[in-house]
N, C-alpha and C positions, 0 to 999 in steps of 0.2 A: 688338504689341510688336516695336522694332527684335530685331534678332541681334544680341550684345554679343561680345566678344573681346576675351580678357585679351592685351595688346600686349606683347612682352617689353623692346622698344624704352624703352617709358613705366613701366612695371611697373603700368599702370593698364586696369579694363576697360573698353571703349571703345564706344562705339556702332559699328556698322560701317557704313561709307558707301566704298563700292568709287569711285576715281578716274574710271571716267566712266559713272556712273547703276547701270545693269542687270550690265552687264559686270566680270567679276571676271576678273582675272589673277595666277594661282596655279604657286607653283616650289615645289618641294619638290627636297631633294639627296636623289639615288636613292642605292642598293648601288654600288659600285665591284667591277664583278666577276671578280673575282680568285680566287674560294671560294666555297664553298656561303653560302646565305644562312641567315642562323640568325633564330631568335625575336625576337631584339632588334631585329633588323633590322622584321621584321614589324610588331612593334609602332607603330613609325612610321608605319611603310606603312601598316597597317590604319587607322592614327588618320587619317591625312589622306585616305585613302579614305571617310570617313564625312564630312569634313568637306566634300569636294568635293559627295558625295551629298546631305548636306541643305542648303546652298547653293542645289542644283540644286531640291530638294522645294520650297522658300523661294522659286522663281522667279529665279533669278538665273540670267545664262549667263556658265557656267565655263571657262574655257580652262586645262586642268589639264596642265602640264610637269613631267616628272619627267627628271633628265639620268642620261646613263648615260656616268661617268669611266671613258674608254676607253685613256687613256694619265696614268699615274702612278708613284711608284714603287714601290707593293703592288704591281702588275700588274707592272713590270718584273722587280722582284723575284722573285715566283715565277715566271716566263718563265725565269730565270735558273737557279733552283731547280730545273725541272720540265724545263727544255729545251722546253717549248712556247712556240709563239711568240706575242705576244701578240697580236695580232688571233683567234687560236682559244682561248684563254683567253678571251676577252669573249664569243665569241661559246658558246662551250659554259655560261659559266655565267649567261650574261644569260636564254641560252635554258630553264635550268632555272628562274632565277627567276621569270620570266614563269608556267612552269607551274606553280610550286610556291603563288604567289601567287595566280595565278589559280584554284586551287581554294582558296581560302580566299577567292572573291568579290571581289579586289579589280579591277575595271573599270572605273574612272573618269579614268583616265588619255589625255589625250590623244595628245602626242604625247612619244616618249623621245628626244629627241636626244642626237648624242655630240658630246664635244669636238672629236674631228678631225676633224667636218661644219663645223667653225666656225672652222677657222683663220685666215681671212683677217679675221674678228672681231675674234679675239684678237693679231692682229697690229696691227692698227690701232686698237686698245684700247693697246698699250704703245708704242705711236709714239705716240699722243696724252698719253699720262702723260708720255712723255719730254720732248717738246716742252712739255708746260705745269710743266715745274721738280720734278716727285712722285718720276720715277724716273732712273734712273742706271745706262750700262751698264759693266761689267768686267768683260774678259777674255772677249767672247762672253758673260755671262750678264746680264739687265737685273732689278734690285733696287726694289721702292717705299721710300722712304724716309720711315719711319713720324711723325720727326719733325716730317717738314711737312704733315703731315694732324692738327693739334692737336683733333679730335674723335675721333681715334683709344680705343676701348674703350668707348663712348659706350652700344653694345648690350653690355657682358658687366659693364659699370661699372668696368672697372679702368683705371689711372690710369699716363697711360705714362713720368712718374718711376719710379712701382713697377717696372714692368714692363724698365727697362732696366738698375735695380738687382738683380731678380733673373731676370735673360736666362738661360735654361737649352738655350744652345743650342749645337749642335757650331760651334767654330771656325771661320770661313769670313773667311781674307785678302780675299775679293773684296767684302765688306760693308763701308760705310761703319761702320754700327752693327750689333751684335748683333741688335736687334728687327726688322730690315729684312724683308723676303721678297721671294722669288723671283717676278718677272712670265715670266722666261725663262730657259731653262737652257741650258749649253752643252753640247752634244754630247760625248756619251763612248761609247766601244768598245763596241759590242753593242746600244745603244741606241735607238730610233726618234728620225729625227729629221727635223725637215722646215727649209725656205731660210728665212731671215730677215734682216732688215736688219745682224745682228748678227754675222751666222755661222749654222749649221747647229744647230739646235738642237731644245731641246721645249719648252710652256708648263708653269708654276707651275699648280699645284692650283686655287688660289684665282680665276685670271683665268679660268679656262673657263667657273665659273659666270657671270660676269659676262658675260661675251663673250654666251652662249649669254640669256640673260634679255634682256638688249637686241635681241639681233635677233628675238626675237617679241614683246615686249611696247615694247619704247620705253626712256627715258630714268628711267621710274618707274613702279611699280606696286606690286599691292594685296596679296597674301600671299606670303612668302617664311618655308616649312614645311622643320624639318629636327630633329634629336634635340638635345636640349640640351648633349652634348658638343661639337658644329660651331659654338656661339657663340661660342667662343672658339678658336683666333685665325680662323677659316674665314669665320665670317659680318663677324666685325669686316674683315678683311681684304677682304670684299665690300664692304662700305661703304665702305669709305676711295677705294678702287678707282674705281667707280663714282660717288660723288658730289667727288671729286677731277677725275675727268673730266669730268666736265658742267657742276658747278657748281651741281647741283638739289640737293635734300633736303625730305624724305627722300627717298631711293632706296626703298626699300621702305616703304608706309604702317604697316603690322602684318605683326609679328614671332613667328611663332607656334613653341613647342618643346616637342617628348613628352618626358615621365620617362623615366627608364631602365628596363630591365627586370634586377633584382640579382638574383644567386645567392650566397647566402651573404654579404649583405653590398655585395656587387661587382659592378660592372655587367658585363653579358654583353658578353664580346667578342672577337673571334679575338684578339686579340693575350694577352687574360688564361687562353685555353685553356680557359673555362669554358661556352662557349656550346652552347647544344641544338640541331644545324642542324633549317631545319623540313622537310627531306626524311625528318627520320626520326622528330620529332613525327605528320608527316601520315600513318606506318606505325602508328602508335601507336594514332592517335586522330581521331576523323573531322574533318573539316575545320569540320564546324558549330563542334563542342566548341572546338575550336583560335580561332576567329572569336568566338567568346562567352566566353574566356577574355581576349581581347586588349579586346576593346571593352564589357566590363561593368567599365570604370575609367575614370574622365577621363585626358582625352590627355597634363595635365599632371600627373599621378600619376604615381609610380614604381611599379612592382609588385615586389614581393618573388616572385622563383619557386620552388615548393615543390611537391614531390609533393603533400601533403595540400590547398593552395590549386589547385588543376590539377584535382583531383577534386572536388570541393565544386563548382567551377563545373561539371564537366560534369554532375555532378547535378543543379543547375540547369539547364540548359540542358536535360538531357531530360527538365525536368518541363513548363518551356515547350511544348519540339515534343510532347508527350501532347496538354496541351491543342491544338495544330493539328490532333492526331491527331484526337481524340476530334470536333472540332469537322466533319473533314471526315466522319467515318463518322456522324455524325448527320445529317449534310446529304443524305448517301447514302440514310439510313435512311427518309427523309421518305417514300417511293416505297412503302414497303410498314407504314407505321405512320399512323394516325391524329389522334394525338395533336398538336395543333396550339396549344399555347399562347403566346400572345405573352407576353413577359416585360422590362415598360416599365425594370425595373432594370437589368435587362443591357446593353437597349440606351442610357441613360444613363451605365453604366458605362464603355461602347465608346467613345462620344462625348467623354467626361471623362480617357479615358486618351490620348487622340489630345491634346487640351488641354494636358495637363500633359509630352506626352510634347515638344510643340513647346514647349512654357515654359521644359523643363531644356534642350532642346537650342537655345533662343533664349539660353538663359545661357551662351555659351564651350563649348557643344555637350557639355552634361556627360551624356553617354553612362549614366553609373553612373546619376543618379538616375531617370533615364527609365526603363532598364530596370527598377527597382523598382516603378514601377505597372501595368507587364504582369507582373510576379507578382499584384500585386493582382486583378489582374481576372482573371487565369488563376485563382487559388480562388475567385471569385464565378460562374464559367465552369462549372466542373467541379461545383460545389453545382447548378447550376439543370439543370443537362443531366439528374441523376438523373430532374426532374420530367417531360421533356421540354419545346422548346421550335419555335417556327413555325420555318419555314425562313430567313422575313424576317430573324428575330433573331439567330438562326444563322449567317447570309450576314454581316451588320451586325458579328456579334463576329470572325468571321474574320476580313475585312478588315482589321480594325485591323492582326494578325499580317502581313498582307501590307503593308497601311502601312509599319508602323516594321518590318518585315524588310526591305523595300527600300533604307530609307536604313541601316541599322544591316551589312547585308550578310547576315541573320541567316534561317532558315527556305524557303532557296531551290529546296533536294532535296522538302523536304515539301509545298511552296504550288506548284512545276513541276507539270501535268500530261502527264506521259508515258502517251497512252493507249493504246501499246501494252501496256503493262506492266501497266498497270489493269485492259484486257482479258485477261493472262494469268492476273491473279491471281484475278480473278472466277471464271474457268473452273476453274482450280484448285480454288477455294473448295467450285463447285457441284460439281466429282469428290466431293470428299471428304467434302461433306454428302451426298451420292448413298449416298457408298460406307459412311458410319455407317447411312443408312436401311436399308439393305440386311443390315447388322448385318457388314459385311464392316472390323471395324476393324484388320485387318491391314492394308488399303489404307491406308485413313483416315490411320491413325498414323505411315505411312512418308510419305504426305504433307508432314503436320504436321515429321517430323524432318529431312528433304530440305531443306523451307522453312528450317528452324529451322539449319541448315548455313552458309545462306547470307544470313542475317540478316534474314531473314522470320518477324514472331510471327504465329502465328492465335490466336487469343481467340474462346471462346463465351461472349457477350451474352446478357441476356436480348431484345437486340435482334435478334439472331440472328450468325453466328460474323462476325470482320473480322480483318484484316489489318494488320499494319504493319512497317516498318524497325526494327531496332534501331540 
């Protein structure tokens, strides 16, 4: 079965056929970082994190860019605010996002370029807009002029009669038309700015992404990922840009855009003061919980966030990692038990949940239903293990968890062998069963509560005592 993807371009879903064969070319608009990053933001990221990963499961080679808006006017803005200057502003919170994201598994990103790696791009991106009649400069600033790109809104569907009837924008003498945007700004007091044909100035929002997409991919390519707020005017503005200047189209084959994540109604977002940052989610709540909250929803869902939906998943979530649990300490257990029964159901189930798990995610990579049948087979998992079962079959159900946790981001701390730490816990273990045989449970029990401190459970089996994370 092709991989299908709903195109926001067409509003159709699409078979996927990447522009040359194997090779996929993938932009997603990063964080602009200015501020901590919040959930909202994650949600994105996490969604095209999974999308680049099962592409990559699917055999495809991924060339995944994510940009980091290094000069803007959020950034100048709080520069301005803070008295920091804005190259330490990027640089301190790009560097937290990295970490913050990166504990929530997200590693599929190639490479983060920034806008002012790309200047000489973006300058020859609006000399050629200029010279081909699109754009127009005043006063030191250079404008695209929206009315001679008649496909203009063609991604968001709005229709740019509307759109100049109801222009909501500040005043600006140096526009021909209200709906115009900026390719180049002119230098003002305080401001970064670099040489140009025009005067001293900085690039418009909009032409970075372009500038920056062309010089690794070309004149066109295959995914261009971003939140469904950037459709408008950000992605349209991308297009007009870009296939203004060349002359090709599309510019991007598939269009691809996450829900929002609301609070109360409202989309999470610095400017509406309602956002969760996830430096204090990840204080909260382990980073699995946080990653199995974002990705147990298709990418184009919105999610409503609520205390009560935040706990439900992570209840789920740690009914999943038991069954990891459970499944690795009977794999362990094989060494000192007997009991070896194959169980042809299980391993049909394993088999059947890999199936279905590639079905939902060959449809528009719908995350939600997939994880519905590792519930399944996690209670068909946890019923047969009472009877015991071979190692074979045991090994066989595991994997699947290690399967679809790899593309999903999902069961990484639990499926890791760290065997130091396995080694200390065994040794542990066998103290403390020493120190009950002994009849010495004042040992035993300070054990168990030390462990139990640092979010180590011990459980006596009838398999004999085990261990695990809370």
């Amino acid at each position: 079965m092709a991989v299908k993807v709903y195109n926001t371009l067409t509003r159709k879903l699409e078979d996927f056929e990447p522009i040359h064969g194997n090779r996929v070319n993938m932009f997603v608009c990063g964080v602009t970082p200015y501020d901590h990053t919040h959930l909202g933001h994650a949600k994105t990221l996490i969604g095209f994190d999974v999308i680049a990963k099962y592409l990559r499961y699917r055999g495809y080679s991924v060339l995944y860019i994510q940009n980091v808006t290094d000069v803007d006017d959020n950034l100048i803005n709080r520069s301005k605010q803070s008295g920091v200057p804005v190259p330490d502003l990027v640089e301190k919170f790009f560097a937290l996002q990295l970490e913050e994201m990166g504990a929530l598994n997200m590693d599929s990103v190639n490479i983060y370029p920034r806008a002012t790696e790309h200047m000489k791009e973006i300058l020859d991106q609006v000399k050629g807009l200029i010279e081909k009649g699109y754009a127009y400069e005043s006063n030191g600033n250079v404008y695209f002029e929206v009315g001679k790109f008649p496909d203009f809104g063609k991604l968001s569907k709005q229709v740019l009669d509307k759109l100049q009837a109801g222009a909501r924008v500040e005043v600006d003498e140096n526009k021909r038309n209200p709906e115009d945007f900026a390719l180049w700004k002119a230098e003002k007091p305080g401001e970064p700015s670099w040489d140009s044909p025009w005067g001293r100035g900085r690039p418009g929002w909009h032409i970075e992404d372009t500038a920056m997409t062309m010089a690794y991919f070309g004149e066109q390519y295959d995914i261009h990922g971003g939140a469904t707020e950037l459709m408008f005017p950000h992605h349209e503005a991308e297009i007009a840009q870009a296939e203004a200047l060349t002359g090709k189209e599309p510019f991007v084959k598939y269009w691809l855009h996450t829900g929002v994540l609301n609070v109360d109604g409202e989309k999470m977002s610095k400017s509406l003061k309602n956002f969760w940052r996830l430096q204090d989610a990840l204080e909260e709540y382990d980073p699995g919980v946080i990653r199995f909250y974002l990705v147990n929803a298709h990418y184009r869902s919105p999610i409503e966030l609520t205390e009560e939906s935040f706990e439900e998943s992570k209840q789920g979530y740690e009914r999943l990692v038991e069954t990891v649990q459970n499944l690795q300490f009977a794999i362990k257990a094989q060494a000192r038990d007997d009991r070896t029964e194959r169980d042809d159901e299980i391993e049909k189930s394993a088999r059947e949940t890999i199936q279905k798990f590639e079905e939902w995610m060959d449809n528009d990579f719908n995350t939600r239903e997939a994880i519905s049948h590792l519930f399944m087979l996690s209670t068909k998992i946890n019923t047969a293990l009472k009877k015991g079962l071979t190692k074979e079959t045991l090994e066989k159900a595991l994997s699947v968890y290690d399967t679809i946790g790899d593309v999903l981001g999902l069961f990484r701390k639990e499926l890791e062998q760290d065997m130091v730490v396995d080694g200390l816990m065994e040794f542990l273990v066998e103290m403390r069963e020493k120190a009950r045989e002994e009849k010495n449970f004042e040992v035993s029990d300070e054990i168990r509560d030390r462990l139990a401190k640092i979010g180590i459970l011990l459980e006596d089996t009838q398999d004999g005592p085990r261990w695990k994370r809370r």
